[in-house]
C-alpha positions in Angstrom: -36.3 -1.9 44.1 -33.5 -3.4 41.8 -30.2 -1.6 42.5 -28.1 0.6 40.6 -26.7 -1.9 37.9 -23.4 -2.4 38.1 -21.2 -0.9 36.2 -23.3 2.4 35.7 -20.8 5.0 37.0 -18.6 4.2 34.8 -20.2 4.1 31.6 -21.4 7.1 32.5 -18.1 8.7 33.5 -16.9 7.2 29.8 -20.3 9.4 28.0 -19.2 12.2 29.3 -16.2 12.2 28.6 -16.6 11.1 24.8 -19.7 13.3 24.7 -19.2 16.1 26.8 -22.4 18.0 25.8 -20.7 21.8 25.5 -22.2 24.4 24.0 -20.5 25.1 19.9 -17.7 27.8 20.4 -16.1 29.9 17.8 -15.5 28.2 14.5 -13.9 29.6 11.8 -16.3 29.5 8.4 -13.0 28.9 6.7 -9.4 27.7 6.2 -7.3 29.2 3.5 -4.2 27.3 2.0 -1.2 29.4 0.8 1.7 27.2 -0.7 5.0 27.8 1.5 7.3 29.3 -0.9 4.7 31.9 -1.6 3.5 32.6 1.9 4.8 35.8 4.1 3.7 38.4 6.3 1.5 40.5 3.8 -0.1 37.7 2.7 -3.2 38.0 4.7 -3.3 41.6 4.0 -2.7 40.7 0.4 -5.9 38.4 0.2 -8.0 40.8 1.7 -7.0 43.5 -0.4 -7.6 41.5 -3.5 -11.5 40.3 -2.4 -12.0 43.8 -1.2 -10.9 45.1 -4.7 -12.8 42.3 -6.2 -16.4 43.2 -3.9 -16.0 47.1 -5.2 -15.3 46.1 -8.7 -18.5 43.7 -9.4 -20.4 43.7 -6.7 -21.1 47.5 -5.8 -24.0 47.5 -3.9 -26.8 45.6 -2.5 -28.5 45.1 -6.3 -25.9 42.7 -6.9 -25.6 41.3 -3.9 -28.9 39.7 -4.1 -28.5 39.2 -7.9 -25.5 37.3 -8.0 -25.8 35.2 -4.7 -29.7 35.0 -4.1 -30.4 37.1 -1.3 -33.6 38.4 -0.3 -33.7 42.3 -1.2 -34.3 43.0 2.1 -31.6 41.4 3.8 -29.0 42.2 0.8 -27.8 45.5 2.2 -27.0 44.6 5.2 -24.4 41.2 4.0 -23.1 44.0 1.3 -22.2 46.1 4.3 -21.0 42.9 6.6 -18.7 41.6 3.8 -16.9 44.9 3.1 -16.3 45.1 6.8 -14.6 41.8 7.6 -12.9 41.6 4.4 -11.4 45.0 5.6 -11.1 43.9 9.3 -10.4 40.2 9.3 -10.5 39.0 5.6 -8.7 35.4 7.1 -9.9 33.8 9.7 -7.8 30.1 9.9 -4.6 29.6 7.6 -2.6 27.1 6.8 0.9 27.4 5.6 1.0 23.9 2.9 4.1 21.8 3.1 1.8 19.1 1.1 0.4 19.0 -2.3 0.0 22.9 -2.6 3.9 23.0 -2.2 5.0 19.7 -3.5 8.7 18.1 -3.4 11.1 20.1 -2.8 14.7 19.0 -1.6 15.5 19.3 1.8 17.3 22.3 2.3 15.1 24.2 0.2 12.2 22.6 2.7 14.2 23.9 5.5 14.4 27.6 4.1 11.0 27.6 3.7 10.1 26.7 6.6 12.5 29.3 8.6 11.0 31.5 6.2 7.2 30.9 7.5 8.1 30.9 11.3 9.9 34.6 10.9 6.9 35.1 8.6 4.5 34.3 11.2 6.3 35.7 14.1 5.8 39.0 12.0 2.3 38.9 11.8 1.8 38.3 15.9 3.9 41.5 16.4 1.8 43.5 14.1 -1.4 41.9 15.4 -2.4 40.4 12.2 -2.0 36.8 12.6 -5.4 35.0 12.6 -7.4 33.7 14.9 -6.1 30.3 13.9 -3.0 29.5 12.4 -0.7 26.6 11.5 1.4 24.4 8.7 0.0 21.3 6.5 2.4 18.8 6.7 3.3 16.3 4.1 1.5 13.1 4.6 3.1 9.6 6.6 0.9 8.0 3.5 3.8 9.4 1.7 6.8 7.0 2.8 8.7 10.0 4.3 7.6 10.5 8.0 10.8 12.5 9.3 10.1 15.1 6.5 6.7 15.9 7.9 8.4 15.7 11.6 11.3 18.1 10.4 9.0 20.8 9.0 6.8 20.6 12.1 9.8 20.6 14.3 11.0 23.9 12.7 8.2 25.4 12.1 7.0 25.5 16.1 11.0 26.0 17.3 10.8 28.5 14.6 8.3 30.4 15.7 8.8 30.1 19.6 12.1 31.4 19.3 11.4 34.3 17.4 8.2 35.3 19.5 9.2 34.2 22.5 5.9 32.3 22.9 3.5 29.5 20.7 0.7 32.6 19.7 -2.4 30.9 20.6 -5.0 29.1 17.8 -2.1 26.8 16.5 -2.9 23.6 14.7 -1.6 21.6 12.5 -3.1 19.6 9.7 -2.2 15.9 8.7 -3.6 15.0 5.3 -4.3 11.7 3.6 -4.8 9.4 7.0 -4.8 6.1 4.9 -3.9 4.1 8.3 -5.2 4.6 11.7 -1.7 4.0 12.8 -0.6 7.4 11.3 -3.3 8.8 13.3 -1.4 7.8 16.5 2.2 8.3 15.5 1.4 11.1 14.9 0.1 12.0 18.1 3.1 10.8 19.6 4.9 13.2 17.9 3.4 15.7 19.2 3.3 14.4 23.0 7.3 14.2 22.2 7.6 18.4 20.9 4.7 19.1 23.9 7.7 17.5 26.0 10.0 19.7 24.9 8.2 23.4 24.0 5.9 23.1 27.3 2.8 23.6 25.2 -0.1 21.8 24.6 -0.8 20.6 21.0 -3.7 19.5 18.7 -3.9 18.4 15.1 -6.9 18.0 12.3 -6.9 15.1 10.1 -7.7 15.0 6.5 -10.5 12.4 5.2 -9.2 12.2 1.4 -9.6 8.4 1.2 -12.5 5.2 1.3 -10.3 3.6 3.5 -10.3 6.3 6.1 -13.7 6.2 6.8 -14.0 2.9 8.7 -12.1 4.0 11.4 -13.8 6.9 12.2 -15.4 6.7 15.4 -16.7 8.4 18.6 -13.4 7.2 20.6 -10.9 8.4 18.1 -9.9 11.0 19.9 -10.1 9.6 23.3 -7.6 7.2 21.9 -5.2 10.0 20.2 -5.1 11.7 24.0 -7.6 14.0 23.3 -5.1 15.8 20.5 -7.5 15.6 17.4 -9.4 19.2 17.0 -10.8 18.5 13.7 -11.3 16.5 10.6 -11.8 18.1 7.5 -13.0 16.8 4.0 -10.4 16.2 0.5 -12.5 16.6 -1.9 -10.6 15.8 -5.2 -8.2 12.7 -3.5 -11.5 11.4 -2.3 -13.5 11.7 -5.2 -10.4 10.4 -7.8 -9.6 7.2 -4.9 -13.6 6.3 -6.4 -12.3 6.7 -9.2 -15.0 9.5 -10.2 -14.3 11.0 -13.8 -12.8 14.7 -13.4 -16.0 16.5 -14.3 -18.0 14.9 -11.5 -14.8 15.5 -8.8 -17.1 18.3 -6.8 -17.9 18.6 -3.9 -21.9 18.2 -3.8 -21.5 15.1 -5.7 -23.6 12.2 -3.7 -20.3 10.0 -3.1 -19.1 13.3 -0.7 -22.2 13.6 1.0 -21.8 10.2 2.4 -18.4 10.6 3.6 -19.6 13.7 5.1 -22.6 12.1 7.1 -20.3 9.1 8.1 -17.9 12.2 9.5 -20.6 14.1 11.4 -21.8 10.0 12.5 -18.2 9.1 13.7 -17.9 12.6 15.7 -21.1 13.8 17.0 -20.9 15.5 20.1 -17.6 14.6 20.7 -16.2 18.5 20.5 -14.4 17.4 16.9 -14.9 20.1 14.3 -16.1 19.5 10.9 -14.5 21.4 8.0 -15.8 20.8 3.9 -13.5 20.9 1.3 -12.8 23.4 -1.7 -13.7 24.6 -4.8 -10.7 24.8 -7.1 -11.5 27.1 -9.7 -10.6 30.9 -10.1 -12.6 33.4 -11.7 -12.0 32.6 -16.0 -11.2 36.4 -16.3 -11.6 39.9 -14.6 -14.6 40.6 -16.6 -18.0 40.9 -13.9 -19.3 37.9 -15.8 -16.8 35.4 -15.1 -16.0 36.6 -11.3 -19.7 36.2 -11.0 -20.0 33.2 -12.8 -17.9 31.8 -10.2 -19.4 33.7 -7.1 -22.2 31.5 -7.7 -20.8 28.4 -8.2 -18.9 29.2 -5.3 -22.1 30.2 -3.3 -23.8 26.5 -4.7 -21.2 24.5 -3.1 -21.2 27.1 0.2 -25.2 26.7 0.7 -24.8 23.5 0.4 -22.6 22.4 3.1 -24.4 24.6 5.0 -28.0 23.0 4.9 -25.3 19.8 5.5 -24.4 21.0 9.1 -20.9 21.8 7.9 -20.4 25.1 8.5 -16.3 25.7 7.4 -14.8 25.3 4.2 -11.1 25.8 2.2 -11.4 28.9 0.4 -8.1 28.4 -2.5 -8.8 32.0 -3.9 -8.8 35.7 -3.1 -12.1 36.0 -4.6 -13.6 33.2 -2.8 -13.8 35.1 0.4 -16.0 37.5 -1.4 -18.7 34.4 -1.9 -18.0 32.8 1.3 -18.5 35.8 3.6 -21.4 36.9 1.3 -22.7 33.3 1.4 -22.6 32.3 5.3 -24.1 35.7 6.3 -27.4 35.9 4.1 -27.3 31.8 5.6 -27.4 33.2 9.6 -29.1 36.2 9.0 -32.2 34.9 6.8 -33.5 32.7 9.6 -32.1 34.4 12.8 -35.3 36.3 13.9 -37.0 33.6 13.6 -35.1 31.2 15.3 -34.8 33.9 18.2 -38.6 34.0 18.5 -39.0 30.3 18.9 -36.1 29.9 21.6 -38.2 32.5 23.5 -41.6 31.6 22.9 -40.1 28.0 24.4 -38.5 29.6 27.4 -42.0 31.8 28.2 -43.8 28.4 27.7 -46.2 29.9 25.1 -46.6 29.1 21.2 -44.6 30.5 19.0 -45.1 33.1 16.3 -45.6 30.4 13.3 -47.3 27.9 15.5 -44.3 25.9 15.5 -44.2 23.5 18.5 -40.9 22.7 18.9 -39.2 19.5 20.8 -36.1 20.0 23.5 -33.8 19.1 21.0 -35.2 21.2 18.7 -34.6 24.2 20.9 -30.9 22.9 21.5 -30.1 23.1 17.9 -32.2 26.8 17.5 -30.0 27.7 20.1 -26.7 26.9 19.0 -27.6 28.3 15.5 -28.0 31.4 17.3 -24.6 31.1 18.8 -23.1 29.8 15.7 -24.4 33.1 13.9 -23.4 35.6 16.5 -20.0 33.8 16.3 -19.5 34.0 12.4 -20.9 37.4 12.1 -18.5 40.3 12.0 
């Protein structure tokens, strides 16, 4: 009998490590950008108050419900009920406060008061319980030429908020956008190891992919190579789609030129732990008349679905009233297949056929079951 090759163990210690086979946690379904200089403690409250006004207003009950977003009649009462609830509970689940282009240039004093503003902000909102689940600032890109300006604003922002709570609250992360070099990708990191150094925290970031030229270096060891500090990578939309130089009109984000970069994203970091995250619609309701709020539920809902039947299962929401269609939108997604999905995990574990005659493969059942996980997570 040959022997064990050489080598084995440790490739194998290396797959496991790169692919370390867990189970999908908690994810939030969103992120929501709010510029600094207009970010404080009520604006979570704020959000949720306008989507909740917004779901009472024009979509009353579950009629509409399944009118304006599709859902089977059946199932529309009970996402009516689940939206009103979590936009009343828990209307934000990640946010980012933007130092980048939601915020633009600003001197640097002005930077600096915003930022103090956002860490006493934030402190605020862990003392009254209402910060979410995930939390953090954008800062401006090393694409931009200015490196110590992001590193200032990160710097304060984490003292900031350390020194006014006493603590780093936990579900901190912090976003670098426009990654045109992999370079940037591990100064960065260094950064970070540097302010670990000195707050005696650990630290992760996400990455923007808003470029072409990001996307050849995306890669299963990435992170392995970043000290396993990258937690996500989430899709730019409109700097991806102008860098093609895409007319304006077709800048969206089913166009065909985003769902490559997408797949080459879920490619690069399958199985490695790093989360996925779409981009955004940027468009607001036209008016406060049920047509146009509608009319833009549902071309919110399109782009929603759509990710979804992707395997990307977060997005930006840049609007109040997109919570309304992204709650609405990712419930009626988990809820329309769940029983079924349930029955087929079971009829697998009891070894006996399931209920549609469906005869499903091991990996099949993986992915059934981490749907089911992935909806219990999301649901409210």
């Amino acid at each position: 009998m040959p022997a064990v090759p050489e080598g084995f163990a440790e490739t194998y210690r290396v797959q496991r490590a790169r692919y370390p086979e867990t189970a999908p946690g908690w994810q939030p379904v969103h992120t929501v950008y709010v510029p600094a200089d207009r970010f404080s403690a009520r604006t979570v409250a704020e959000w949720g108050g306008q989507a909740l006004s917004a779901l009472k207003e024009h979509l009353a009950g579950p009629e509409e419900v399944a009118e304006v977003f599709d859902v089977p009649s059946g199932l529309a009462g009970v996402v009516h009920e689940a939206v009103a609830r979590k936009l009343s509970a828990q209307p934000v689940e990640d946010l980012r406060v933007d130092f980048e282009d939601g915020y633009g240039t600003r001197p640097g004093h002005v930077e600096d008061g915003h930022v103090a503003q956002a860490a006493t902000a934030v402190a605020a909102m862990h003392a009254a319980g209402t910060l979410p689940r995930r939390w953090g600032p954008r800062v401006k890109s090393f694409a931009d030429g200015d490196p110590e300006r992001s590193v200032r604003t990160l710097h304060g922002f984490l003292t900031g908020v350390v020194e006014r709570t006493g603590e780093l609250p936990g579900g901190f992360t912090v976003t670098l956008p426009k990654v045109l070099m992999e370079g940037y990708l591990r100064q960065f990191a260094d950064v970070l190891a540097e302010l670990e150094a000195e707050l005696g925290v650990r630290l992760r970031f996400e990455m923007q992919v808003e470029a072409p030229q990001t996307l050849p270096f995306l890669r299963a060891d990435l992170n392995e190579s970043l000290g396993g500090r990258l937690a996500a990578a989430h899709f730019g939309v409109f700097d991806y789609t102008a860098a093609l130089g895409l007319p304006p009109h077709e800048q969206r984000l089913d166009h065909p030129a985003c769902d490559h970069a997408r797949h080459v994203m879920q490619t690069a970091f399958a199985g490695t732990g790093v989360e996925l995250s779409d981009g955004s619609l940027a468009a607001a309701p036209a008016s406060g008349g049920a047509a146009d709020v509608h009319a833009l539920w549902r071309r919110h809902a399109e782009l929603v679905r759509h990710s979804l039947r992707h395997g990307y299962y977060q997005g930006w929401d840049m609007h109040p009233s997109h919570l309304v269609s992204r709650f609405a939108t990712v419930y009626a997604f988990h809820l329309a297949r769940y029983d079924s999905y349930r029955e087929r995990v079971l009829a697998w574990q009891e070894r006996r056929p399931a209920a549609d005659g469906v005869m499903d493969e091991p990996a099949t059942i993986r992915t059934l079951a981490a749907a089911l996980r992935r909806a219990e997570a999301a649901l409210p």
